[in-house]
C-alpha positions as CSV (number, residue, x, y, z in Angstrom):
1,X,11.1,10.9,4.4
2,X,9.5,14.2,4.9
3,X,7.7,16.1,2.4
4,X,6.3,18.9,2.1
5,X,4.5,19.0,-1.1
6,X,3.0,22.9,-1.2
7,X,5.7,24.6,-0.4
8,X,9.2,25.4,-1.0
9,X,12.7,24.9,0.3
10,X,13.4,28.8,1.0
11,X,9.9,28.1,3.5
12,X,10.5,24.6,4.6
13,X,14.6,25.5,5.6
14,X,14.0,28.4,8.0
15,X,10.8,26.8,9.9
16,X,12.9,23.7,10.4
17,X,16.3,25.4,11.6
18,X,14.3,28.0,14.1
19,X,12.8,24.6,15.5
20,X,15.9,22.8,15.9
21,X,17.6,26.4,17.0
22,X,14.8,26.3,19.7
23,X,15.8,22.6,20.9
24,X,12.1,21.6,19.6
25,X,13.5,19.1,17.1
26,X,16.4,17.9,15.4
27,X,15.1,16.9,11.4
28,X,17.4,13.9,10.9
29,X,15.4,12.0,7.4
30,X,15.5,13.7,4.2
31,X,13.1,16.3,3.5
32,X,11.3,16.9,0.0
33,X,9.8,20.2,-0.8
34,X,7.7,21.2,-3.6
35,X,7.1,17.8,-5.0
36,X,4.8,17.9,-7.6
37,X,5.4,14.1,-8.9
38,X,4.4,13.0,-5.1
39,X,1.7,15.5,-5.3
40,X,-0.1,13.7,-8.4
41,X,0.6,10.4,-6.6
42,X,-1.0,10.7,-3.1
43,X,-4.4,12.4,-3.0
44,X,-3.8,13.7,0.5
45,X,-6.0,16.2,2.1
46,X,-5.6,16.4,5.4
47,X,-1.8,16.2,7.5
48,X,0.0,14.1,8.8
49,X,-0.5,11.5,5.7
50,X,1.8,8.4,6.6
51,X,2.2,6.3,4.0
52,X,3.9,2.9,4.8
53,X,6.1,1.5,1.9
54,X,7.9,-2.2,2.7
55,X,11.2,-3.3,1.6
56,X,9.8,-4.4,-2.1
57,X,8.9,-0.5,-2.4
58,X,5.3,-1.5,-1.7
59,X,2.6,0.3,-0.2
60,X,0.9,-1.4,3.0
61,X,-1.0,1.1,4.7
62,X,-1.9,4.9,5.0
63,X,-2.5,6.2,7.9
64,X,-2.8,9.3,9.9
65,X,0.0,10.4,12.4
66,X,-1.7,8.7,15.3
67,X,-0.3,5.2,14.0
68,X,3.5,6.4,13.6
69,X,4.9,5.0,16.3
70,X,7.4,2.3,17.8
71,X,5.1,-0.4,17.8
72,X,3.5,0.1,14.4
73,X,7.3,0.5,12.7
74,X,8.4,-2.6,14.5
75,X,5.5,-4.6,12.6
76,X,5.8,-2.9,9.5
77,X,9.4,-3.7,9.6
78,X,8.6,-7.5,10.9
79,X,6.1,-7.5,7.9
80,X,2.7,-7.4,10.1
81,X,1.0,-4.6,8.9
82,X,-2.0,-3.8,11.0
83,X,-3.5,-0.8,11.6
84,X,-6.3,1.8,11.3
85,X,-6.4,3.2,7.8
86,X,-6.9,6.5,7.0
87,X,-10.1,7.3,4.7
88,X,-9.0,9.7,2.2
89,X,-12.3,9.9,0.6
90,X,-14.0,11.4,3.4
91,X,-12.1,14.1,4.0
92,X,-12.1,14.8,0.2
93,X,-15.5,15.1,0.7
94,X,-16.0,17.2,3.1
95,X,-13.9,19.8,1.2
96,X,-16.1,19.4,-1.9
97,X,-18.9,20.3,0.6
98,X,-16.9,23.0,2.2
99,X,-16.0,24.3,-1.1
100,X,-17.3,27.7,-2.7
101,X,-19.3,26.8,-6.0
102,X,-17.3,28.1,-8.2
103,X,-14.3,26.2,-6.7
104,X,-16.2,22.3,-7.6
């Protein structure tokens, strides 16, 4: 699942049909745009934000987009989940600091 959580569909659609116009890439999963209900859910401040959900619908890691690959999918679907996590907190802070004042 793709999502796109700050903008919406009549953004998302063109960028992703000039891509797969320019042979770049063909967007096969379902995309989400505009998701404000994901938005609440997942404090995510920097992209890509993976977040792995099993079979029982429950998260087992969050990573950056470094970790999605082949090998990391494999053991996520075998049920070994081991990885490099991604500190959200960290970057959250460094926007704080990056932050005008009247912005905090």
């Amino acid at each position: 699942l793709l999502v796109n959580r700050w903008q919406n569909e009549s953004i998302v659609r063109p960028l992703i049909e000039k891509r797969r116009n320019a042979g770049i890439v063909v967007l096969t999963i379902p995309t989400v745009c505009e998701d404000r209900a994901l938005r609440d859910l997942f404090a995510v401040t920097t992209v890509p934000h993976i977040v792995w959900v099993d079979a029982a619908g429950v998260i087992r890691s969050i990573s950056s987009g470094s970790e999605l690959n082949a090998t990391n999918i494999e053991a996520m679907l075998a049920g070994n989940v081991n990885m490099p996590q991604k500190d959200v907190r960290e970057r959250a802070a460094d926007l704080m600091l990056e932050a005008p004042d009247d912005r905090i």
